[in-house]
N, C-alpha and C positions, 0 to 999 in steps of 0.2 A: 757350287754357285754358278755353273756351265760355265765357257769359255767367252773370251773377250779375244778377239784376232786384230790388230790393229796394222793399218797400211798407209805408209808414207812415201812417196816420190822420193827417190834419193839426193835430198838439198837440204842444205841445212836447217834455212828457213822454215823449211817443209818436214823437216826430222823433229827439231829441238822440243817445238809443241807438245808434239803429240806425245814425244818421249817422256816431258813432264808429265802428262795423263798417263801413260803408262803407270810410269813409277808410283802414283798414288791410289790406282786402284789394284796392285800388286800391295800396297800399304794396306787397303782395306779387303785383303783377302781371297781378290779373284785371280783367276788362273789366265794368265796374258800370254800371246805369243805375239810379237812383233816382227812385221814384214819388211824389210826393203832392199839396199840394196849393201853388196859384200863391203863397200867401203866404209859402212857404219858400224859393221859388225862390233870393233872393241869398243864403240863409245856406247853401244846399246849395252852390251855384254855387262860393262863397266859399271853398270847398276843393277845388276843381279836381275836381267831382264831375259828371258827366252828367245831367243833369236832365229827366224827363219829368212832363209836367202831369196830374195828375187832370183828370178831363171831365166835363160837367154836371153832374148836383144833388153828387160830390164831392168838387167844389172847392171847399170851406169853410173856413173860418178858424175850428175851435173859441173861439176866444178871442171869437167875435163870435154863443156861442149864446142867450144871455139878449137881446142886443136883435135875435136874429132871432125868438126866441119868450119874451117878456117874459111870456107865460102861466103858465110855468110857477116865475114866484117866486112864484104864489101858493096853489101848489098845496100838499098837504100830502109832508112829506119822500120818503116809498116811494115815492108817485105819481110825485111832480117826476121821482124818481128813475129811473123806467119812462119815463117820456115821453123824458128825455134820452135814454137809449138809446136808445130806437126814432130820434129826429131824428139824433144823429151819428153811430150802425151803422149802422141797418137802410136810411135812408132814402138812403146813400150807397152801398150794398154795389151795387147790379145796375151803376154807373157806375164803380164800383174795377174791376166783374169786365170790364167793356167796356176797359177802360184797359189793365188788365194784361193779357189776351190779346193786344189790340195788339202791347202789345211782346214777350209771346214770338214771336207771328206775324213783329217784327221782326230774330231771330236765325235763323231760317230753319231748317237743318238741323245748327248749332251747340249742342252743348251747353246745358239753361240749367238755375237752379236757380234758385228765388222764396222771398226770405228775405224774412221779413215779420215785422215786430210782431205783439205776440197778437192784437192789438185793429181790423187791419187784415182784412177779411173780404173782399175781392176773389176771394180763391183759394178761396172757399166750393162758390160751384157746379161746380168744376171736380173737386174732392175728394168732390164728393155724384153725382158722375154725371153733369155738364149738358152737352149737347155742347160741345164746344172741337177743335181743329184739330190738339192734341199735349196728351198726358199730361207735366208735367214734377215734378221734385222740389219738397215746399212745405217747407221749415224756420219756425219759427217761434220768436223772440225772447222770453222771459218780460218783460217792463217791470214788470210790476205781480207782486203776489202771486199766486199761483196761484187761480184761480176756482172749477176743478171741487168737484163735490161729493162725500161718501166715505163708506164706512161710519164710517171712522174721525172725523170732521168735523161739525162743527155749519155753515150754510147760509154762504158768501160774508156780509161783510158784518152776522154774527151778532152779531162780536165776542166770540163765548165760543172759551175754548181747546179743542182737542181733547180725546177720550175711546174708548177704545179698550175699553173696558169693557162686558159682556153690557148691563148703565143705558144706559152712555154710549149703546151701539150705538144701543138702542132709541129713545133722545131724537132722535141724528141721523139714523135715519129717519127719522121721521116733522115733523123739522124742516126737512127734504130734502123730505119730496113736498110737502108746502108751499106750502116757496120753490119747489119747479118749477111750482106751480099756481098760486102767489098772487104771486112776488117780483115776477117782471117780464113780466106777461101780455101787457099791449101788445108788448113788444120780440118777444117768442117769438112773436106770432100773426102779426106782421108778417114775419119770418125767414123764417116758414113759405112765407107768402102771396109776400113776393116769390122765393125759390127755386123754387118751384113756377113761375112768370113763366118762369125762366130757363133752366126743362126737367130739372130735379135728380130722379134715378131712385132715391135713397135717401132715406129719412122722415131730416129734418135730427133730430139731437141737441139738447138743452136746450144755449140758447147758452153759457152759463159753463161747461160742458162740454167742449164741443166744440172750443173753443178751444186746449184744453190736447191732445184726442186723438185729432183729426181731421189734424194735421198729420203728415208722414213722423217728422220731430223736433220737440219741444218744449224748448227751453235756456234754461233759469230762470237770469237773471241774479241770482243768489245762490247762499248756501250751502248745502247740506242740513238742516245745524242752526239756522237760520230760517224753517227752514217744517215746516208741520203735517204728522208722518210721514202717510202714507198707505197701509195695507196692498193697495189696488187700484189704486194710480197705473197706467198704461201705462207700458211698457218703453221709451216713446219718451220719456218725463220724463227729463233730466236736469239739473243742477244745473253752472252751468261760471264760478262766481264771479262779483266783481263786475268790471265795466271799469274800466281807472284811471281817475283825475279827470282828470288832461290827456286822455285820451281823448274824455272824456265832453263836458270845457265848451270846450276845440279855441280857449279865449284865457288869454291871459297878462295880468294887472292888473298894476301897479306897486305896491310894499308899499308903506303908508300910510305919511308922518312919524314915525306912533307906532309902529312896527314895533319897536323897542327895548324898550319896555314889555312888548312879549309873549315876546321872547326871556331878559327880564328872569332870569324863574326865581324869581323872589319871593314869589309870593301865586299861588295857582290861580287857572286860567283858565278862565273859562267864556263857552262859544260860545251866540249865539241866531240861529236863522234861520228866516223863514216861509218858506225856499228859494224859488223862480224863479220862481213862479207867482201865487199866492196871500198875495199879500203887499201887494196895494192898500189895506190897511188896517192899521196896525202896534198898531193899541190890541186886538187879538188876542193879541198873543202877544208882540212884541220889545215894546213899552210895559210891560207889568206886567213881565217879566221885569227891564229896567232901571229899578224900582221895586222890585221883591223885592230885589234884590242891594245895591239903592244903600249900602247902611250895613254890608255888610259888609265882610272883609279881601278882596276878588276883584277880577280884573282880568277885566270885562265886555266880548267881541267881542260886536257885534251889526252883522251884513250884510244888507243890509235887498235887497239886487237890484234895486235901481233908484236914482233919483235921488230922494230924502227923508228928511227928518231927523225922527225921534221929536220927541216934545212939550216932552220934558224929559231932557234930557243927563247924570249925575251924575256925579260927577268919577269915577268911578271906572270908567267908560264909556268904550270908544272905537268911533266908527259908520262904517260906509263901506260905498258900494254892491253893490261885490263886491270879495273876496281871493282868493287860490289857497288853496284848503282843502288841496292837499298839502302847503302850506307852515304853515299854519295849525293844523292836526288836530295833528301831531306837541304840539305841547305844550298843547294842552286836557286839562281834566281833567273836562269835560263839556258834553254839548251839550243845549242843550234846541232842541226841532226841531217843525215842524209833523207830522211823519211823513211824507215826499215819499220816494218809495222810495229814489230817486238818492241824497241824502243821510244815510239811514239806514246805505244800503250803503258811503259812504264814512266814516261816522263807525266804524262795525263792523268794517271792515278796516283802521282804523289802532288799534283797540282800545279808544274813547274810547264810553264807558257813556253813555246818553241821561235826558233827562228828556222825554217825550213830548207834545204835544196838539193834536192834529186828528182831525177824522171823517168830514171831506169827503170825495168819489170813494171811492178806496180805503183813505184812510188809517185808515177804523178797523181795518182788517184790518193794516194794517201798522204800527200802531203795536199792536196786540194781541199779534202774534205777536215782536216784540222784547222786550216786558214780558216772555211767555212765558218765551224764552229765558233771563229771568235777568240782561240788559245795562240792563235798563231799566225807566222806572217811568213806567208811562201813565195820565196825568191822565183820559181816555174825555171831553174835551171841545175844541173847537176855542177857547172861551173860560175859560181858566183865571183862576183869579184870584191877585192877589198872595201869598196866605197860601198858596195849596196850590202855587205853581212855588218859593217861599221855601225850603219843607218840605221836598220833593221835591230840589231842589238838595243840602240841607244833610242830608239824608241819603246820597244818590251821594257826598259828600264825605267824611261821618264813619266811610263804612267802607269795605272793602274790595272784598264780594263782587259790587259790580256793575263794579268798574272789572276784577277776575281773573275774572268772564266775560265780556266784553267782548275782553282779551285775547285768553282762549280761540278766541274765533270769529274774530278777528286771523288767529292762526295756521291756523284752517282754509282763510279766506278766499287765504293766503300759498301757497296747497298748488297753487290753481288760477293758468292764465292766459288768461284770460276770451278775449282775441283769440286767440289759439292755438289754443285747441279750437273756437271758432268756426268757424276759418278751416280747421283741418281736416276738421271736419264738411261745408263746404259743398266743399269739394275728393273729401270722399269721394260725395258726388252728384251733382257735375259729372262722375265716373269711372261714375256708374251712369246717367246720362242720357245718355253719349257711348256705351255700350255697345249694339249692337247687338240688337234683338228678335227671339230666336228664336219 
């Protein structure tokens, strides 16, 4: 069935995905090898998954970029913002591109297809012209919001909603050249300068661009009605839902003691999670949240993803490191969330309305664009405070139309089957990479 070579940035974020797609098209037969970096190895391994190592400068452990360049907590937000890119794209991209040729070099005259995360840029110079040994197919995974920029669209990262309007247009021009000149000058100059290294015969694209429509496909893990129309997307954008949660987290927890209480059906349920990552600090977010609630009629989840207890408990609280949120979602009647995409997307497909606040990485854009929607209501702060998660709560409560749009995109969400059309996609280019060059 030729090979399937899949390449992920070393983050979690940027692993978990794709690991799911792994796992199910080794379910349906084909021969996978998965790339990244050595700090994933046992979680990859851990699913009877072939494993090849990223090589020199990118084999990194995202999780370990502050105390590789401690510089940049003191920089100011944009900056910081530009230097990280350049350290975890740009400075690992020419040793992704050395890795993954390797292993197509490894299939030989076999079929192959390179399915990659957005954010993994290996298959860069191969798609810009740089020599390589074989042309293969590059598919690419949406993890994150969509990057590019549009006429329709104010810049990545603006946090304003869309405008398709003669105004609108003209605003997101010129907040577009911009951001192509001012967002992330380090990253882009760097792009350039290393492509150029590696023999690239076409002037590379503005990276948040390019990302999205340099690859054969682009398959936005979400729905269409969450993200900013686009009257100039490329034909290779598509939208193929979210993956399920068992997909996605690949473990089973045991339900908590208090698991009765939630099945209760007494008093609404509201969920808090600073999801999987960002969560080393809980007076963020699950702290004031189990302080906003504490006095009222509600039965407080807060899953904190790891091993740590809040400061202060209220009885009307129940805490624990991690649940199955497919078990869990069905009877929430709202989540308040950092904005972690993964979580947004399975709060939205079981139909449960959010209370939003994070602006770290991506998440301003992804908690922007569910407000948008009409499911949600976005604090614009990673530190909320008691009074404003309180409000925010006891509004998604007192009425209707965030929990019947929330549904709504349920049922959109219900329409797609996120591995299915994956796994077709990448079968329909293993059929065009076995196919003979006339």
């Amino acid at each position: 069935m030729g090979k399937v070579i899949i390449g992920a940035h070393p983050a979690y974020g940027h692993v978990v995905p794709v690991r799911a797609i792994a796992v199910d098209l080794v379910r349906r037969g084909h021969d996978v090898t998965f790339v990244t970096g050595t700090a994933y190895r046992d979680d990859i391994e851990r699913y009877g998954l072939t494993f090849a190592p990223l090589t020199g400068a990118a084999d990194v452990d995202s999780r370990t970029l502050h105390q590789r360049h401690p510089e940049l907590l003191g920089l100011p937000r944009e900056e910081a913002f530009d230097r990280a890119m350049s350290h975890v794209f740009i400075e690992t991209l020419a040793a992704q591109h050395h890795t993954i040729q390797a292993e197509i070099a490894k299939a030989g005259d076999a079929p192959v297809v390179v399915l990659q995360e957005n954010m993994f840029l290996g298959m860069w110079p191969a798609l810009l012209g740089a020599p390589v040994n074989r042309q293969v197919p590059v598919l690419s995974i949406g993890v994150l919001t969509i990057t590019m920029t549009s006429v329709d669209t104010a810049p990545f990262r603006s946090g304003l909603p869309p405008d398709s309007s003669a105004q609108g247009r003209e605003r997101n021009r010129e907040r577009n050249r911009v951001f192509r000149e001012r967002g992330i000058p380090h990253t882009q100059r760097g792009l350039e300068e290393v492509l150029r290294g590696l023999g690239v015969t076409r002037r590379p694209p503005f990276l948040l661009d390019g990302v999205v429509t340099l690859p054969d496909q682009y398959l936005q893990l979400c729905v269409e009605a969450i993200e900013y129309p686009r009257s100039d997307a490329p034909a290779s954008l598509r939208f193929v839902g979210a993956l399920p949660i068992g997909a996605r987290d690949g473990h089973h927890h045991p339900l908590p003691e208090w698991w009765h209480d939630v099945v209760a059906g007494d008093r609404p349920v509201i969920a808090v999670s600073q999801g999987t990552q960002a969560n080393h600090d809980l007076s963020e977010l699950i702290e004031p949240t189990l302080e906003a609630l504490a006095d009222l009629d509600v039965l407080v989840v807060a899953t904190t993803g790891r091993d740590a207890v809040p400061a202060r408990v209220p009885a009307n609280a129940r805490v624990t490191p991690f649940i199955d949120f497919d078990l869990l979602l069905p009877h929430v009647d709202v989540f308040v969330h950092n904005g972690g995409y993964g979580g947004v997307q399975q709060a939205l497909a079981h139909g449960v309305p959010l209370v939003l606040a994070g602006q770290s990485e991506d998440k301003t854009e992804a908690t922007a664009r569910v407000a948008w929607t009409g499911a949600a209501i976005n604090l614009a702060t990673s530190r909320p405070d008691v009074a404003m998660i309180r409000r925010a709560v006891q509004t998604v409560l007192g009425g209707s139309r965030y929990r019947e749009r929330a549904v709504e995109l349920s049922i959109e969400y219900a329409r797609h089957d996120a591995l299915g059309e994956i796994a077709a996609t990448v079968e329909q280019y293993l059929a065009i990479s076995a196919a003979p060059v006339l």
